[in-house]
Structures are given as C-alpha cells and as structure tokens.
Residue, then its C-alpha position, 0 to 999 in steps of 0.5 A: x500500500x505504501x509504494x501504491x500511495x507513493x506512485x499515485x502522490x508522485x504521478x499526481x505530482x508530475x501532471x499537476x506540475x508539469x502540465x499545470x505550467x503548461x496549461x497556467x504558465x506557458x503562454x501567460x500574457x508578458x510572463x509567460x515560461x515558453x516550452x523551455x520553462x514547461x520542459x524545466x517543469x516537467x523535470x523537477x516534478x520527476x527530480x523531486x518526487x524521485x527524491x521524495x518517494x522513490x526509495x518507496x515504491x521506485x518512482x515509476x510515476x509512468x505505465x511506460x517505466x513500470x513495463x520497461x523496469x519488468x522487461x529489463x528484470x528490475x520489476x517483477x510481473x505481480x506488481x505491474x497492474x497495481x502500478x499502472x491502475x494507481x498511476x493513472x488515477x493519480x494522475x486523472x485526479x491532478x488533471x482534475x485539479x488542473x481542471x477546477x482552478x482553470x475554471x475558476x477564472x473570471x473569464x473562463x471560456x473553454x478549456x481548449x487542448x488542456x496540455x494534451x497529447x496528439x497527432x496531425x491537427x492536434x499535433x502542435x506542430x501539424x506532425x503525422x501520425x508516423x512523425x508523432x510515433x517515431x519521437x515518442x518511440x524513440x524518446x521513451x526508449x532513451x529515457x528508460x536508458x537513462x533511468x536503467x543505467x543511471x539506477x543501475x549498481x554500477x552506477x554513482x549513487x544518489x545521482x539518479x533523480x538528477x539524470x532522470x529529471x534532465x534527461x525527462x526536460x530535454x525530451x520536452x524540449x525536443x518534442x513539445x512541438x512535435x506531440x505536445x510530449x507524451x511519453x507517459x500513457x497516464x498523464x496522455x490518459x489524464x489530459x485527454x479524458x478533460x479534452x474531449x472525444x477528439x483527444x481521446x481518440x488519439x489515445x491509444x497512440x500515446x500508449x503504444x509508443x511509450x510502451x513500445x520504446x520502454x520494452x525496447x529499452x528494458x530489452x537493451x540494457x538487459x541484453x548489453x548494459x546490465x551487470x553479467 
C-alpha cells in the first residue's frame, strides 16, 4: 500500500506540475515560461518526487517505466497492474485539479487542448501520425536508458533523480512541438479524458509508443548494459 500511495502522490505530482505550467504558465500574457520553462517543469516534478518517494515504491510515476523496469528484470510481473491502475488515477485526479482552478477564472471560456497529447491537427506542430510515433518511440526508449543505467549498481549513487529529471526536460524540449510530449500513457490518459472525444481518440497512440520504446529499452540494457 505504501509504494501504491507513493506512485499515485508522485504521478499526481508530475501532471499537476508539469502540465499545470503548461496549461497556467506557458503562454501567460508578458510572463509567460515558453516550452523551455514547461520542459524545466516537467523535470523537477520527476527530480523531486524521485527524491521524495522513490526509495518507496521506485518512482515509476509512468505505465511506460513500470513495463520497461519488468522487461529489463528490475520489476517483477505481480506488481505491474497495481502500478499502472494507481498511476493513472493519480494522475486523472491532478488533471482534475488542473481542471477546477482553470475554471475558476473570471473569464473562463473553454478549456481548449488542456496540455494534451496528439497527432496531425492536434499535433502542435501539424506532425503525422508516423512523425508523432517515431519521437515518442524513440524518446521513451532513451529515457528508460537513462533511468536503467543511471539506477543501475554500477552506477554513482544518489545521482539518479538528477539524470532522470534532465534527461525527462530535454525530451520536452525536443518534442513539445512535435506531440505536445507524451511519453507517459497516464498523464496522455489524464489530459485527454478533460479534452474531449477528439483527444481521446488519439489515445491509444500515446500508449503504444511509450510502451513500445520502454520494452525496447528494458530489452537493451538487459541484453548489453546490465551487470553479467
């Protein structure tokens, strides 16, 4: 139970931050923090959260990294549905605070994309359906190789939220354009399920390429980086 509240805190986290500075912050008339400010914050939710609870449950926060942890052999197979159901809903529940304060503003009209994921026209850059699967694949696979590697036994200890929390911001900063950045099926689920039918129905892309490329990654170290 511990390591589920821990996982639920920390996915909850991760969308309130991350996709509140999206949604409150990124565009705000003069002061706005740009993508750059919304890649920063996506990181430090991941850095301080890991920090805060990873020694409980292992600061998944992600369905992506909970698969790509069990592909690797650090996660064992019993666990996973209880990871992803908590993730998710720790992170429908942050959407849903993101959801109730926007609404509270005096001049409140629609809640637009509402920070989330999506290809062609929903797509912040226009990209394909192909274009959008090839980043988050790749993006993903990246980022569980770094996570493996920097939580691996060989590696400096105690340096590892540092490298996921970076490594997680220049994901943003390359593909906020491209995707408005996924690689996080819950916080895609989350986002989409206040955006509306039309997001939804891009859903099941930002399920399959994040798990796609973790499994890849999983597989990866595994098979070349893990200690023999």
């Amino acid at each position: 139970m511990k390591k589920l509240l821990a996982e639920f805190f920390g996915t909850f986290w991760l969308v309130f931050g991350g996709c509140g500075s999206a949604v409150f912050a990124a565009a705000f008339p003069e002061l706005g923090i740009g993508f750059a400010g919304v890649a920063l914050a996506f990181g430090l939710t991941v850095l301080t959260m890991a920090y805060a609870v990873g020694h409980i449950s292992g600061g998944h926060f992600n369905p992506a990294v909970s698969l790509g942890l069990w592909a690797a052999g650090k996660f064992p197979v019993k666990d996973l549905i209880g990871y992803i159901v908590v993730q998710v809903i720790g992170a429908t529940v942050a959407a849903g605070a993101l959801y109730l304060i926007l609404t509270g503003k005096s001049d409140f009209v629609e809640i637009g994309s509402f920070a989330s994921n999506g290809y062609d026209e929903l797509s912040p850059g226009k990209y394909s359906l192909m274009a959008v699967f090839v980043a988050e694949f790749l993006l993903t696979m990246f980022f569980l190789l770094i996570i493996l590697g920097s939580t691996n036994v060989r590696a400096p200890k105690g340096f590892a939220p540092i490298a996921i929390g970076l490594g997680l911001t220049l994901i943003h900063l390359i593909s906020i354009p491209i995707s408005n950045t996924s690689v996080n099926p819950a916080r895609s689920t989350s986002q989409a399920l206040f955006a509306g039918a039309e997001y939804t129905s891009q859903l099941w892309l930002f399920w399959l390429a994040p798990i796609a490329g973790a499994i890849m990654a999983g597989f990866i170290h595994k098979a070349f980086f893990d200690k023999k």
